[in-house]
Legacy VTK file of the C-alpha trace (Angstrom):
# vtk DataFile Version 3.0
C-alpha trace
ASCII
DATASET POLYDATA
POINTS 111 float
8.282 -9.580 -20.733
4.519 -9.143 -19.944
3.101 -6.604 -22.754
-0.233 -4.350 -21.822
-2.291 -2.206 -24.415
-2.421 1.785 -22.998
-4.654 3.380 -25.449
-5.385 7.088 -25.209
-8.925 8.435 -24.985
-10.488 11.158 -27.277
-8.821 13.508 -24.901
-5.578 12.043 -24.851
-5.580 10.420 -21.953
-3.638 7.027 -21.006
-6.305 4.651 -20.443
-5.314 0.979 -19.640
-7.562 -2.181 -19.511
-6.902 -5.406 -17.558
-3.826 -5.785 -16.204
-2.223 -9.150 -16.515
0.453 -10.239 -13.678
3.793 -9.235 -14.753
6.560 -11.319 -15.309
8.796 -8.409 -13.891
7.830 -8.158 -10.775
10.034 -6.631 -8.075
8.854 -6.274 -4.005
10.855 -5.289 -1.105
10.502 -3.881 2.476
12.219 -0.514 2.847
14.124 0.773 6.209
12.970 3.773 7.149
15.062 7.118 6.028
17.031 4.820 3.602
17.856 4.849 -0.236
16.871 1.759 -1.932
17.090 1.143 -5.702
16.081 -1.405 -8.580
17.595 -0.953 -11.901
14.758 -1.498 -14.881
15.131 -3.754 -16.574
15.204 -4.309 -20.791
12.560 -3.564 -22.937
10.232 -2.174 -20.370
8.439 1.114 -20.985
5.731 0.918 -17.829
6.182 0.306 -13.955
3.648 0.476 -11.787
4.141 0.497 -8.271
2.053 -0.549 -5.042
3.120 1.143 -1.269
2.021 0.418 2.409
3.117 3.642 3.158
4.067 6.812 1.694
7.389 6.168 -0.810
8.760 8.825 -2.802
10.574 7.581 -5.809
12.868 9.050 -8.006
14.067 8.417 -11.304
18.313 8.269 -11.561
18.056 10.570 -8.388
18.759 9.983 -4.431
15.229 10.894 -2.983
15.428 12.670 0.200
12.565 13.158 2.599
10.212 16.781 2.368
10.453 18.971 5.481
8.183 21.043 6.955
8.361 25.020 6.494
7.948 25.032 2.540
8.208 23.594 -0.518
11.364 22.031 -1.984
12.746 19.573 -5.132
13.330 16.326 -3.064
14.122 14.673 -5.855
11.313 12.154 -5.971
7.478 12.177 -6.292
4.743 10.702 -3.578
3.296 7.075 -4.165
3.398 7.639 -7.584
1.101 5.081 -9.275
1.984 4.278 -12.976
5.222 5.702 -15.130
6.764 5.740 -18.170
10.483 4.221 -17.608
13.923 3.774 -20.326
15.634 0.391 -19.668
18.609 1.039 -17.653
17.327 3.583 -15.031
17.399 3.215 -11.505
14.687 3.687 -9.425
15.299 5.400 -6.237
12.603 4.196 -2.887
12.617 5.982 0.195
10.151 6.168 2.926
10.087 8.090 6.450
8.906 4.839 7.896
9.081 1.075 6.880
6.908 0.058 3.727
6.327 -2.805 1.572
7.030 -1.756 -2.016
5.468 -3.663 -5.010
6.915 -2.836 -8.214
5.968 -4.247 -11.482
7.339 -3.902 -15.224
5.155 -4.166 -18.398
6.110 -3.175 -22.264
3.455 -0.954 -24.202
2.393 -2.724 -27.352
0.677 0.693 -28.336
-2.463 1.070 -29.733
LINES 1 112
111 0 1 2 3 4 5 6 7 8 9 10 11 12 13 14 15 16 17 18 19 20 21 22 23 24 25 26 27 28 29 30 31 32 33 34 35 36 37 38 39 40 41 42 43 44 45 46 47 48 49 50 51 52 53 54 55 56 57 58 59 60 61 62 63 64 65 66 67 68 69 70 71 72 73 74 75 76 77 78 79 80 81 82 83 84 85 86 87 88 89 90 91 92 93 94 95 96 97 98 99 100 101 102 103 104 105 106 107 108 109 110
């Protein structure tokens, strides 16, 4: 398991240095309008995730895709770029279009 160091600022911010390669490293091509997943794996507590195109991912949810006319819970969030995750969770991909999907695992060694 690659480990990181996110330290928090003076205002309580994350704030993360250089990023090593993971060992956990996860990428796959999504069809368009489909529900992928990936399961985390142990002792991770960070993912960070790369798109080609706009993903929405959920978190031991089915995503579905946003429709126009108005806001609603799809389940997921937009191209979200680094998370907190529990070992055991299952990430949920899903994109209106094809898109390459990076998705890498560290564990925080805290500050």
């Amino acid at each position: 398991m690659t480990k990181i160091l996110i330290k928090r600022d003076s205002t309580s911010t994350s704030v993360v240095g250089n990023i090593p390669i993971s060992d956990d490293k996860f990428t796959d091509v999504l069809v368009a309008d489909t529900d992928t997943t990936l399961v985390v794996p142990p002792d991770v507590t960070s993912v960070f995730f790369a798109f080609t195109a706009n993903t929405y991912v959920g978190v031991n949810t089915v995503v579905t895709l946003p429709t126009s006319g108005g806001f609603a819970d799809t389940g997921g969030e937009l191209n979200p770029g680094t998370r907190s995750v529990t070992p055991g969770d299952t990430l949920h991909f899903r994109s209106a279009t094809e898109a390459e999907v990076s998705v890498s695992f560290f564990k925080d060694v805290g500050s």
